[in-house]
SETORPA-689530 format. One record per atom (N, C-alpha, C): residue in one letter; x, y, z. Coordinates in steps of 0.001 Angstrom, whole numbers, padded with zeros to 6 digits, always signed. Atoms other than C-alpha are relative to their C-alpha. Last residue first. Layout:
aXYZ ...
// end
This chain:
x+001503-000518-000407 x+112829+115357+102968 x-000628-000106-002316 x+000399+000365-001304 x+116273+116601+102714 x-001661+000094-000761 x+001042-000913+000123 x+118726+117517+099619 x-001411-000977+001310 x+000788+000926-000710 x+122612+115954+100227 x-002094+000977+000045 x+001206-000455-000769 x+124768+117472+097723 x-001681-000807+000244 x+001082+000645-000904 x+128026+115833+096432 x-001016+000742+000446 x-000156-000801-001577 x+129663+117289+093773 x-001054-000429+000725 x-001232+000326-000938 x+130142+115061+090387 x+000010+000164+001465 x-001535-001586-000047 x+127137+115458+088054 x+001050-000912+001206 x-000631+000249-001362 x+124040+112764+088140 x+000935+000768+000518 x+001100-001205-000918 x+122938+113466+083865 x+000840-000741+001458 x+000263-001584-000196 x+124503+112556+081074 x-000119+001061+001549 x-001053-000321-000067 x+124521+108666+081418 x+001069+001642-000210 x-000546-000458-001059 x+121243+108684+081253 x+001338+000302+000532 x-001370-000090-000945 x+120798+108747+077951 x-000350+000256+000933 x+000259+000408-001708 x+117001+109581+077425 x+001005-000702+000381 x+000805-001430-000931 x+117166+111827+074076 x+000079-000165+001655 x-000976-001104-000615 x+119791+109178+072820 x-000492+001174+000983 x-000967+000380-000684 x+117216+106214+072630 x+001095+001342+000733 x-000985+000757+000220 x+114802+108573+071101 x+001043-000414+000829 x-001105-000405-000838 x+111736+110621+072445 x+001205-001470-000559 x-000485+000379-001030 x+109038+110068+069720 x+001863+000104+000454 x-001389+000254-000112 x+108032+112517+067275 x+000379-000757+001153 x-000164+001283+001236 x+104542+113133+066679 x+001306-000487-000611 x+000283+001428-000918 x+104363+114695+070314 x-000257-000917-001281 x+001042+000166+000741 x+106914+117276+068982 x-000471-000985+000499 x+000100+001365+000968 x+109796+117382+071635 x-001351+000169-000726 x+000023-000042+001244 x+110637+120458+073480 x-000977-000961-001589 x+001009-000707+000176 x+109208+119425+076849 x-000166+000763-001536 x+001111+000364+000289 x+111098+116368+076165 x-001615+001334+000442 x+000505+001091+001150 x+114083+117626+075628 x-001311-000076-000592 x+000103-000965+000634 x+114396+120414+078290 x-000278-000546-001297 x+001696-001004-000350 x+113125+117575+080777 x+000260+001161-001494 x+001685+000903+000580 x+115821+115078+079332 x-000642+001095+000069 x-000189+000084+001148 x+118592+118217+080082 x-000974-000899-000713 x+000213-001592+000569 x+117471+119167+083390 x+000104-000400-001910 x+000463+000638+001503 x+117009+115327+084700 x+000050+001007-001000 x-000696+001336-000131 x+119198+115907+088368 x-000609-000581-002089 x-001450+000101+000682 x+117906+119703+088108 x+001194-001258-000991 x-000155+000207+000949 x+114535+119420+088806 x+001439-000482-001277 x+000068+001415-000190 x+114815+120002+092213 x+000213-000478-001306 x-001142+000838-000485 x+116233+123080+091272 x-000048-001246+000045 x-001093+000400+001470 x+113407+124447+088658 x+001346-001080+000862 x-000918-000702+000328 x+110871+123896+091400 x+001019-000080-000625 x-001452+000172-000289 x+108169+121689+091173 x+000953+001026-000409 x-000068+000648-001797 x+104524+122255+091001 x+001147-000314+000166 x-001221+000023-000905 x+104579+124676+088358 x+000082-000079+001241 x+000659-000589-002010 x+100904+124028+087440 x+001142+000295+000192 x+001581-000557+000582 x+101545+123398+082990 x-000220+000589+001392 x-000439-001281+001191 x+105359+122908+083453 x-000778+000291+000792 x-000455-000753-001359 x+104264+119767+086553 x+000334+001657-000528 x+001041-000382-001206 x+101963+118195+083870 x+000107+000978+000897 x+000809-001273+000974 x+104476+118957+080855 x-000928-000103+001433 x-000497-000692+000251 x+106872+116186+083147 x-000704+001622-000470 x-000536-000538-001691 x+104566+113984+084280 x+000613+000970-000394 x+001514-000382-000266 x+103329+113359+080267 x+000180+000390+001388 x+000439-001457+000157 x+106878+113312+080075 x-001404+000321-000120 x-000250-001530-000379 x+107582+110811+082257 x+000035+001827-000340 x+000808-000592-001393 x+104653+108592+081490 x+001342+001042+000891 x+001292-000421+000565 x+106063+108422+077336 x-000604+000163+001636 x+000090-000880+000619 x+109375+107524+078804 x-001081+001044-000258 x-001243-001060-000744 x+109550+105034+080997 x-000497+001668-000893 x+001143-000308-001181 x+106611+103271+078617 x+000572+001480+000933 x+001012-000662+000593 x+109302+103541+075836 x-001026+000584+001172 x-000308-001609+000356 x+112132+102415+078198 x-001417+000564-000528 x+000528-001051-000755 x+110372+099604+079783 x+000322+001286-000971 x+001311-001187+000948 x+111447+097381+077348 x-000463+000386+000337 x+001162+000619-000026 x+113535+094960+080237 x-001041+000626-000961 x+000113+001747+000271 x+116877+095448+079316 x-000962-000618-000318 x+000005+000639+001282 x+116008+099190+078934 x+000090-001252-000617 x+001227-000556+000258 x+114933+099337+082765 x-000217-000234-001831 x+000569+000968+000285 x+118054+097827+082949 x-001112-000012-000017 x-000394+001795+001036 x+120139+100078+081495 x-000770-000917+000620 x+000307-000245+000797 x+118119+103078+083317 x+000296-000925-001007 x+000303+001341+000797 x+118455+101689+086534 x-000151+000356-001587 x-000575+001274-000822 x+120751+104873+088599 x-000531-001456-000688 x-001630-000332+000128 x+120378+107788+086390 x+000509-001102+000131 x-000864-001039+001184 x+116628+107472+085213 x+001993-000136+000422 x+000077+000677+000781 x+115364+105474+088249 x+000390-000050-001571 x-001037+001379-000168 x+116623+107509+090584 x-000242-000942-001153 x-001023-000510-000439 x+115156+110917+089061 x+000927-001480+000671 x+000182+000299+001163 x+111769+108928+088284 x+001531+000561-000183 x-000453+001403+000652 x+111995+108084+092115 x+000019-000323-001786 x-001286+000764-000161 x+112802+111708+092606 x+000089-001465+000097 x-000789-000574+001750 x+109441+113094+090535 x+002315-000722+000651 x+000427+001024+001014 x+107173+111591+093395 x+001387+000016-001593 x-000195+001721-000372 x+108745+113613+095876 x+000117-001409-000904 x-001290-000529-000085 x+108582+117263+094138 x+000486-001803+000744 x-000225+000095+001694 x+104839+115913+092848 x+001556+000379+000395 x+000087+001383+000782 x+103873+114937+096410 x+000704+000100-001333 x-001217+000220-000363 x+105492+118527+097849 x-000029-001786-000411 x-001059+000194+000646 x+103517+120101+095058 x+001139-000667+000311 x+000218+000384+001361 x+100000+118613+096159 x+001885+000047-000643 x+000055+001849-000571 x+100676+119117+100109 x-000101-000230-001244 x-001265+000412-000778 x+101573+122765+099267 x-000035-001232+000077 x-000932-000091+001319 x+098655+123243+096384 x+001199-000721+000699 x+000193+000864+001086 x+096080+122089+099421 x+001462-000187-001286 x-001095+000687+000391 x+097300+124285+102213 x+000046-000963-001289 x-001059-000929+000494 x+094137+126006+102355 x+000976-000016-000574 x-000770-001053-000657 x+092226+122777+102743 x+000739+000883-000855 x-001534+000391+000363 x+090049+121801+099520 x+000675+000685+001816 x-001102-000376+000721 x+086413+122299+099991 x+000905-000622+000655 x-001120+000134-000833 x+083223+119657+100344 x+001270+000760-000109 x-000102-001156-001338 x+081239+120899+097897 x+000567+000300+001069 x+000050-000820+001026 x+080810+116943+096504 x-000500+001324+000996 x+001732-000501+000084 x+081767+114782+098797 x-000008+001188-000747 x+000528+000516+000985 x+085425+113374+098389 x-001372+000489-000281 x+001225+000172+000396 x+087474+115482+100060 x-000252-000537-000976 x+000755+000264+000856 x+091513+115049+099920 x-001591-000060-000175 x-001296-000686+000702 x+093438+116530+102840 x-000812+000251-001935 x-000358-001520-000092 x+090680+115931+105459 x+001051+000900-000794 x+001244-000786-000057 x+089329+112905+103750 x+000303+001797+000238 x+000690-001475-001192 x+092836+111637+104116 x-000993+000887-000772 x+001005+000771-000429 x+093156+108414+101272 x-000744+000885+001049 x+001066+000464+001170 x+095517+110620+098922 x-001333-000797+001039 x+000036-001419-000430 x+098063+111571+102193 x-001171+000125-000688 x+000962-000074-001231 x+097751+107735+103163 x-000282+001311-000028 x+000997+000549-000098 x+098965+107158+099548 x-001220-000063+001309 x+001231-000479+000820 x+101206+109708+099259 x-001060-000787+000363 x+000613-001451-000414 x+103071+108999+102758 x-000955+000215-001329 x+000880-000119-001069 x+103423+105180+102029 x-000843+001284+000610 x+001280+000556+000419 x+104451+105758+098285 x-000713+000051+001624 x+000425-001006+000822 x+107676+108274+099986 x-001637-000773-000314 x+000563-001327-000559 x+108658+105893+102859 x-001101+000770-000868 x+001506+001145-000685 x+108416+102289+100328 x-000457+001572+001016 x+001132+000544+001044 x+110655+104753+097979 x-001357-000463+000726 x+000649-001275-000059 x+112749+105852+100869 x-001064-000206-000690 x+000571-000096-001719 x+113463+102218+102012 x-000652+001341-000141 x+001528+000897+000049 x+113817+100950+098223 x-000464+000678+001534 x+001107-000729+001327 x+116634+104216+097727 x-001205-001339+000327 x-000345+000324+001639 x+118296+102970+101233 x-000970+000905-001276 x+000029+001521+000408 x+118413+105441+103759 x+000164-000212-001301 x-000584+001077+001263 x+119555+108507+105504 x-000395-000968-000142 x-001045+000878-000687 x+117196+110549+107916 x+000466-000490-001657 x-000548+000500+001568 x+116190+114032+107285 x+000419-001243+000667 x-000991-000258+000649 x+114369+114986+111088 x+000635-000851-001427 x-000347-001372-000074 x+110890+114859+111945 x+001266+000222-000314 x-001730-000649+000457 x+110147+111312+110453 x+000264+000893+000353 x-001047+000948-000590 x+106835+110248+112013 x+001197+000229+000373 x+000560+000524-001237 x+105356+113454+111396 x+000381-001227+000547 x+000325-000733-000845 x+107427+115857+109448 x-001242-000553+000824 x+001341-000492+000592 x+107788+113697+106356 x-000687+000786+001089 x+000821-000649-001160 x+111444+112999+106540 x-001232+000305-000340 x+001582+000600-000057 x+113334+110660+104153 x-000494+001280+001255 x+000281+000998-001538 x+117175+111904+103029 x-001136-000059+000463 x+000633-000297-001092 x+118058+112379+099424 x-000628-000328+000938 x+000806+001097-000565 x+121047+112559+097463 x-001191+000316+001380 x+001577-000532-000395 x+121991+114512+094397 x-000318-001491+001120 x+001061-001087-000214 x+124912+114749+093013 x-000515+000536+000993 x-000628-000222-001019 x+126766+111485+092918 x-000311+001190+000460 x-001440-000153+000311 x+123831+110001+090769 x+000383+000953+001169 x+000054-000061+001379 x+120256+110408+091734 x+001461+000481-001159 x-000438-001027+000623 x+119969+109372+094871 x+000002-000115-001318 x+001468-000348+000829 x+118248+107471+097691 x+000771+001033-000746 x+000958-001773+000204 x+121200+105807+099367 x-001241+000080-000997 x-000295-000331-001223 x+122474+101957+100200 x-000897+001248-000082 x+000136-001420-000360 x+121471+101178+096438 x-000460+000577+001004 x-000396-001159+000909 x+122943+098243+095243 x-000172+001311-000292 x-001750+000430+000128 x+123069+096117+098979 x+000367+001128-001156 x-001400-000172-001573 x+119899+097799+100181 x+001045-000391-001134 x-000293+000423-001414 x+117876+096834+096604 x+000926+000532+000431 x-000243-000628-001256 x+116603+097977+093320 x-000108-000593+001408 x-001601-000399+000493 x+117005+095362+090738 x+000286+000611+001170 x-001111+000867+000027 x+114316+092998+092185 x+001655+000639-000365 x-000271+000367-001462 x+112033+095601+093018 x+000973-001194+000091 x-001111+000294-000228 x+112893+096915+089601 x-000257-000449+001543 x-001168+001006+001498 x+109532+096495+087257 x+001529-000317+000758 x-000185+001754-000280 x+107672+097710+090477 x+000667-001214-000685 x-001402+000564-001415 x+109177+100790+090374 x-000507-001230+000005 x-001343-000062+000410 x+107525+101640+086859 x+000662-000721+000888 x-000121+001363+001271 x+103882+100084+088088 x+001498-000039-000325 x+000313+000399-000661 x+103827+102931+091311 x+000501-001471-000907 x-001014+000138-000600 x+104975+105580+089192 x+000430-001302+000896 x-000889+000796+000726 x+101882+104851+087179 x+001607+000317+000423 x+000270+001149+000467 x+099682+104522+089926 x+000967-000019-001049 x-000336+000862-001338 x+101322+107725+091768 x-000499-001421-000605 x-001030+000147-000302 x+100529+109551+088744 x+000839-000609+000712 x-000351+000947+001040 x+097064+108834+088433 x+001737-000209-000001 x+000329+001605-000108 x+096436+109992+091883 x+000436-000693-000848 x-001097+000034-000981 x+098699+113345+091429 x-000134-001503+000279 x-001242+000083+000588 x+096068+113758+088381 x+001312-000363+000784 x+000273+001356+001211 x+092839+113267+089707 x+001445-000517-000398 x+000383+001300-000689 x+093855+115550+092478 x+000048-001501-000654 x-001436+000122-000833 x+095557+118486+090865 x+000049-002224+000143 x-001168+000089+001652 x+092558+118438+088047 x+000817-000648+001009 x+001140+001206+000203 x+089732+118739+091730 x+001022-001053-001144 x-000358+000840-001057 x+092451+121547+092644 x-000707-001748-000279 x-001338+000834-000090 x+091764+122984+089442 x+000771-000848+001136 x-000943-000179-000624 x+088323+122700+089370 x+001266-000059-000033 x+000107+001003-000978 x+086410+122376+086285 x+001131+000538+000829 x+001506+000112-000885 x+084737+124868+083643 x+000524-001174+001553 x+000692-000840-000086 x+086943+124002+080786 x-000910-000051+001006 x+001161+000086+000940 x+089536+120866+081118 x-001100+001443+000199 x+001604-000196-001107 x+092460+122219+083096 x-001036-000146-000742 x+000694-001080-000406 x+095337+120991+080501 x-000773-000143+000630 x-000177-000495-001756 x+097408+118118+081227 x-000572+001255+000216 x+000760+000790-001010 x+095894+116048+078054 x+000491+000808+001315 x+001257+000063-000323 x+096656+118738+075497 x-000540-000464+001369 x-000068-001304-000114 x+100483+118311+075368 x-001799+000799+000968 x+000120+000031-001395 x+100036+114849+075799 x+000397+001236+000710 x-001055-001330-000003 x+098752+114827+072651 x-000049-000002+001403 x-001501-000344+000699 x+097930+110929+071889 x+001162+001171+000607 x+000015-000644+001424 x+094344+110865+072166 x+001316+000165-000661 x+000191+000974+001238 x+094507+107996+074807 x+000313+000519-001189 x-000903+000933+000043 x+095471+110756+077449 x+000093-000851-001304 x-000853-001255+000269 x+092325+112791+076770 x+001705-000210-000571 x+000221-000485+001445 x+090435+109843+077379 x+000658+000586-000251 x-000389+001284+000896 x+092207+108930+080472 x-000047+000091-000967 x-000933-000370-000040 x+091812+112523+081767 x+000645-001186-000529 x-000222-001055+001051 x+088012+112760+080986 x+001885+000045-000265 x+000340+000637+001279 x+087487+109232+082910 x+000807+000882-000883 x-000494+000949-000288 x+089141+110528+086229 x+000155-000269-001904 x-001276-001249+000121 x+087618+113922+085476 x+000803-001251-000070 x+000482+000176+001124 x+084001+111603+085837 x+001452+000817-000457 x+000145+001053+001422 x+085238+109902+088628 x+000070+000688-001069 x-000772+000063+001118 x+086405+112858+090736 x-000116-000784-001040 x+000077-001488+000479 x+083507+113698+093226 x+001073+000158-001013 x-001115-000925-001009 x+082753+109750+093420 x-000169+001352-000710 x+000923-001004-000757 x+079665+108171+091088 x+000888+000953+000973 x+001102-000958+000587 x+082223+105726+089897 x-001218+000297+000712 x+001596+000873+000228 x+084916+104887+092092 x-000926+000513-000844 x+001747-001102-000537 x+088134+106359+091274 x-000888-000445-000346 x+000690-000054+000803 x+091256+103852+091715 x-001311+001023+000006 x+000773-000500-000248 x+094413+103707+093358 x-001741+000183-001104 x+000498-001353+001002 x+096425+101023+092391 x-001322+000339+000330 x+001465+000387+000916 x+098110+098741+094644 x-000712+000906-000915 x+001511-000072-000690 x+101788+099704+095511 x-001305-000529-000794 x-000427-000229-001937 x+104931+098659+094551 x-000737+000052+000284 x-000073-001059-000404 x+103388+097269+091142 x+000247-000005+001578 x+000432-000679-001846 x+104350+093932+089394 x-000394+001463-000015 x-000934-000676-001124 x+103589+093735+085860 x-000311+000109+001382 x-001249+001211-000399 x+101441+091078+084109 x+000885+000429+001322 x+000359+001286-000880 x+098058+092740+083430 x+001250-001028+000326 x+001058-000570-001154 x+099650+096179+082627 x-000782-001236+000906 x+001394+000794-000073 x+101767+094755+079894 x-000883+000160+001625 x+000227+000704-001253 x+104744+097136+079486 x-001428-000521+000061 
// end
Protein backbone atom coordinates (compact mmCIF):
# COMPACT_ATOMS: atom_id res chain seq x y z
CA UNK A 1 0.00 0.00 0.00
CA UNK A 2 1.45 3.41 -0.99
CA UNK A 3 1.11 5.60 2.02
CA UNK A 4 1.20 8.84 -0.11
CA UNK A 5 -1.81 7.79 -2.24
CA UNK A 6 -4.21 5.98 0.15
CA UNK A 7 -7.24 7.32 1.61
CA UNK A 8 -7.43 7.24 5.49
CA UNK A 9 -10.76 7.38 7.68
CA UNK A 10 -9.17 9.48 9.91
CA UNK A 11 -6.15 11.94 9.80
CA UNK A 12 -3.09 10.68 11.28
CA UNK A 13 -2.08 11.20 14.58
CA UNK A 14 1.28 12.33 14.93
CA UNK A 15 4.04 12.91 17.80
CA UNK A 16 5.48 16.25 17.84
CA UNK A 17 9.00 16.41 18.41
CA UNK A 18 10.20 17.54 21.76
CA UNK A 19 6.60 15.97 23.20
CA UNK A 20 6.72 13.37 26.27
CA UNK A 21 6.42 10.49 23.64
CA UNK A 22 8.36 11.60 20.55
CA UNK A 23 11.43 10.04 21.18
CA UNK A 24 9.50 6.26 21.94
CA UNK A 25 7.49 7.37 18.92
CA UNK A 26 10.85 7.30 16.88
CA UNK A 27 12.31 4.12 18.92
CA UNK A 28 9.12 2.13 17.93
CA UNK A 29 9.33 2.97 14.19
CA UNK A 30 12.88 1.99 14.17
CA UNK A 31 12.39 -1.09 15.88
CA UNK A 32 9.50 -1.79 13.50
CA UNK A 33 11.71 -1.21 10.30
CA UNK A 34 14.08 -3.99 11.67
CA UNK A 35 11.83 -6.57 10.55
CA UNK A 36 11.20 -8.66 13.97
CA UNK A 37 8.06 -7.80 14.95
CA UNK A 38 8.49 -10.08 17.60
CA UNK A 39 11.07 -7.67 19.14
CA UNK A 40 9.42 -4.41 18.16
CA UNK A 41 6.37 -4.72 20.84
CA UNK A 42 8.66 -5.18 23.60
CA UNK A 43 8.92 -2.45 26.60
CA UNK A 44 12.17 -0.91 25.46
CA UNK A 45 14.57 -0.94 28.76
CA UNK A 46 14.14 1.67 31.37
CA UNK A 47 10.79 3.26 29.87
CA UNK A 48 7.30 3.51 30.91
CA UNK A 49 4.93 1.11 30.17
CA UNK A 50 1.98 3.13 30.11
CA UNK A 51 4.15 5.86 28.11
CA UNK A 52 4.83 2.10 25.45
CA UNK A 53 0.75 1.63 25.82
CA UNK A 54 0.40 5.13 24.49
CA UNK A 55 2.80 5.43 21.66
CA UNK A 56 1.60 2.30 20.56
CA UNK A 57 -2.44 2.43 20.74
CA UNK A 58 -1.63 5.88 18.73
CA UNK A 59 0.28 4.15 16.08
CA UNK A 60 -2.23 1.64 15.81
CA UNK A 61 -5.17 3.70 15.31
CA UNK A 62 -3.12 5.39 12.26
CA UNK A 63 -2.61 2.25 10.72
CA UNK A 64 -6.09 0.92 11.30
CA UNK A 65 -7.15 4.19 10.28
CA UNK A 66 -5.23 3.81 6.45
CA UNK A 67 -6.64 -0.07 6.18
CA UNK A 68 -10.41 1.18 6.47
CA UNK A 69 -9.83 3.79 4.32
CA UNK A 70 -8.94 1.40 1.36
CA UNK A 71 -12.87 0.23 1.74
CA UNK A 72 -14.90 3.34 2.33
CA UNK A 73 -16.19 2.67 -0.93
CA UNK A 74 -16.70 -1.11 -0.31
CA UNK A 75 -17.95 -0.74 3.14
CA UNK A 76 -21.32 0.79 3.19
CA UNK A 77 -25.16 0.92 4.95
CA UNK A 78 -26.67 -1.01 2.07
CA UNK A 79 -23.64 -4.05 2.33
CA UNK A 80 -23.13 -3.89 5.78
CA UNK A 81 -26.42 -2.88 7.76
CA UNK A 82 -24.48 -4.43 11.07
CA UNK A 83 -21.04 -4.22 12.65
CA UNK A 84 -19.96 -7.87 12.56
CA UNK A 85 -17.78 -10.31 12.02
CA UNK A 86 -19.58 -13.02 10.21
CA UNK A 87 -22.95 -14.54 11.54
CA UNK A 88 -21.35 -14.90 14.91
CA UNK A 89 -20.37 -12.07 16.16
CA UNK A 90 -22.17 -8.77 16.08
CA UNK A 91 -21.55 -5.61 17.64
CA UNK A 92 -23.60 -2.80 19.03
CA UNK A 93 -21.93 1.00 19.58
CA UNK A 94 -22.06 2.40 23.15
CA UNK A 95 -19.34 4.38 24.74
CA UNK A 96 -21.05 5.23 28.02
CA UNK A 97 -21.33 8.90 27.40
CA UNK A 98 -23.18 9.86 24.49
CA UNK A 99 -24.19 6.26 23.76
CA UNK A 100 -25.33 4.80 27.21
CA UNK A 101 -27.08 1.94 25.93
CA UNK A 102 -25.72 -0.88 22.96
CA UNK A 103 -27.29 0.55 19.95
CA UNK A 104 -27.42 -1.32 16.48
CA UNK A 105 -25.77 0.03 13.45
CA UNK A 106 -24.18 -0.04 10.30
CA UNK A 107 -20.37 -1.48 10.35
CA UNK A 108 -19.20 2.31 8.60
CA UNK A 109 -21.52 3.99 11.41
CA UNK A 110 -19.76 2.01 14.23
CA UNK A 111 -16.39 2.38 12.68
CA UNK A 112 -16.85 6.40 12.23
CA UNK A 113 -18.39 5.81 16.32
CA UNK A 114 -15.36 3.69 17.42
CA UNK A 115 -12.24 6.18 15.49
CA UNK A 116 -14.30 9.21 16.90
CA UNK A 117 -14.11 7.92 20.58
CA UNK A 118 -10.23 6.89 20.24
CA UNK A 119 -9.22 9.82 18.84
CA UNK A 120 -10.91 12.33 21.23
CA UNK A 121 -9.95 9.66 24.01
CA UNK A 122 -5.98 10.04 22.54
CA UNK A 123 -6.32 14.01 22.35
CA UNK A 124 -7.75 14.17 26.42
CA UNK A 125 -4.93 15.67 28.38
CA UNK A 126 -6.71 14.18 31.30
CA UNK A 127 -6.64 10.60 29.88
CA UNK A 128 -3.41 11.03 27.93
CA UNK A 129 -0.69 13.58 29.55
CA UNK A 130 1.65 15.09 27.64
CA UNK A 131 4.04 17.05 30.09
CA UNK A 132 6.61 15.34 31.24
CA UNK A 133 5.80 13.82 35.09
CA UNK A 134 2.53 14.47 34.49
CA UNK A 135 0.93 10.82 35.66
CA UNK A 136 -1.28 8.38 33.97
CA UNK A 137 -4.97 8.21 35.54
CA UNK A 138 -5.60 5.10 37.57
CA UNK A 139 -7.87 3.78 35.11
CA UNK A 140 -5.30 4.16 32.40
CA UNK A 141 -4.74 0.20 31.33
CA UNK A 142 -8.87 0.07 31.30
CA UNK A 143 -9.31 2.97 28.80
CA UNK A 144 -6.07 1.51 26.88
CA UNK A 145 -7.51 -2.19 26.65
CA UNK A 146 -11.06 -1.19 25.92
CA UNK A 147 -9.36 0.91 22.71
CA UNK A 148 -7.34 -2.18 21.74
CA UNK A 149 -10.67 -4.65 22.34
CA UNK A 150 -12.48 -1.97 19.91
CA UNK A 151 -9.87 -1.26 17.59
CA UNK A 152 -9.18 -5.10 16.98
CA UNK A 153 -13.14 -5.51 15.70
CA UNK A 154 -12.68 -3.42 12.62
CA UNK A 155 -9.67 -5.79 11.78
CA UNK A 156 -12.30 -8.63 12.81
CA UNK A 157 -14.82 -7.05 10.12
CA UNK A 158 -12.53 -6.47 7.75
CA UNK A 159 -10.97 -9.99 7.79
CA UNK A 160 -14.35 -12.00 7.46
CA UNK A 161 -16.55 -9.57 5.81
CA UNK A 162 -13.89 -7.57 2.88
CA UNK A 163 -11.17 -9.81 2.79
CA UNK A 164 -11.62 -10.65 -1.15
CA UNK A 165 -11.51 -7.33 -1.84
CA UNK A 166 -9.06 -6.11 0.29
CA UNK A 167 -7.06 -8.85 -1.79
CA UNK A 168 -8.39 -7.34 -5.08
CA UNK A 169 -6.83 -4.36 -4.12
CA UNK A 170 -3.02 -5.77 -2.67
CA UNK A 171 -3.76 -4.83 0.58
CA UNK A 172 -3.48 -8.29 1.79
CA UNK A 173 0.29 -8.27 2.58
CA UNK A 174 0.11 -4.81 4.33
CA UNK A 175 -3.40 -6.35 5.99
CA UNK A 176 -1.40 -8.69 7.23
CA UNK A 177 2.04 -7.74 8.34
CA UNK A 178 0.04 -4.61 10.68
CA UNK A 179 -2.24 -7.26 12.04
CA UNK A 180 0.12 -9.25 13.46
CA UNK A 181 2.41 -6.80 14.62
CA UNK A 182 -1.24 -5.73 16.51
CA UNK A 183 -1.73 -9.00 17.23
CA UNK A 184 1.90 -10.06 19.32
CA UNK A 185 1.36 -6.34 20.70
CA UNK A 186 -1.95 -7.19 22.51
CA UNK A 187 -0.08 -11.21 23.55
CA UNK A 188 2.92 -9.17 24.89
CA UNK A 189 0.24 -6.61 27.52
CA UNK A 190 -2.86 -8.89 27.39
CA UNK A 191 -5.02 -6.18 26.46
CA UNK A 192 -7.70 -8.23 24.98
CA UNK A 193 -9.45 -11.02 26.17
CA UNK A 194 -9.14 -14.49 24.73
CA UNK A 195 -13.12 -14.26 23.84
CA UNK A 196 -13.21 -11.24 22.03
CA UNK A 197 -10.64 -12.63 20.16
CA UNK A 198 -12.41 -15.41 19.11
CA UNK A 199 -13.95 -14.22 15.60
CA UNK A 200 -9.89 -14.48 14.18
CA UNK A 201 -8.79 -17.44 16.77
CA UNK A 202 -7.30 -19.53 14.21
CA UNK A 203 -5.25 -16.51 12.02
CA UNK A 204 -4.14 -15.17 15.57
CA UNK A 205 -2.87 -18.82 16.56
CA UNK A 206 -1.09 -18.67 13.13
CA UNK A 207 0.41 -15.75 13.16
CA UNK A 208 1.59 -15.65 16.62
CA UNK A 209 3.16 -18.97 15.65
CA UNK A 210 4.68 -17.87 12.47
CA UNK A 211 8.55 -17.36 12.10
CA UNK A 212 9.02 -13.62 11.21
CA UNK A 213 11.32 -14.95 8.27
CA UNK A 214 8.42 -16.64 6.97
CA UNK A 215 5.67 -14.74 5.62
CA UNK A 216 1.94 -15.32 6.47
CA UNK A 217 0.55 -17.07 3.24
CA UNK A 218 -2.49 -16.66 1.17
CA UNK A 219 -4.02 -19.76 3.03
CA UNK A 220 -2.80 -18.65 6.60
CA UNK A 221 -5.37 -15.57 6.16
CA UNK A 222 -8.45 -17.40 4.56
CA UNK A 223 -11.14 -15.85 5.78
CA UNK A 224 -13.50 -17.94 4.87
CA UNK A 225 -12.76 -20.07 8.06
CA UNK A 226 -13.58 -17.96 10.49
CA UNK A 227 -17.49 -15.99 11.39
CA UNK A 228 -19.22 -19.46 12.75
CA UNK A 229 -23.00 -19.98 12.52
CA UNK A 230 -24.83 -18.93 16.01
CA UNK A 231 -25.80 -15.64 16.39
CA UNK A 232 -24.30 -13.58 19.30
CA UNK A 233 -24.81 -10.01 19.70
CA UNK A 234 -21.52 -8.54 21.92
CA UNK A 235 -22.17 -4.74 23.18
CA UNK A 236 -20.15 -1.67 23.24
Amino acid sequence: MNRETEKTFRPQKKALPGSRRYELHKYATATLGAGNLINAVRLPEGEDMNDWLAVNVTDFYNEISLLYGVLMDTCTPACCPTMNAGNKFEYKWADGVKIRKPIRCSAPKYIDYLMTWVQSTLDDEQVFPVRVGEPFPSNILDTIRTMFKRLFRVYAHMYVVHFAALQEMGAEPHLNTCFRHFILFVTEFNLIDGNELAPLGALIDKMIAKNDEMPVSDGDSNAKERGGTAGVAVAA
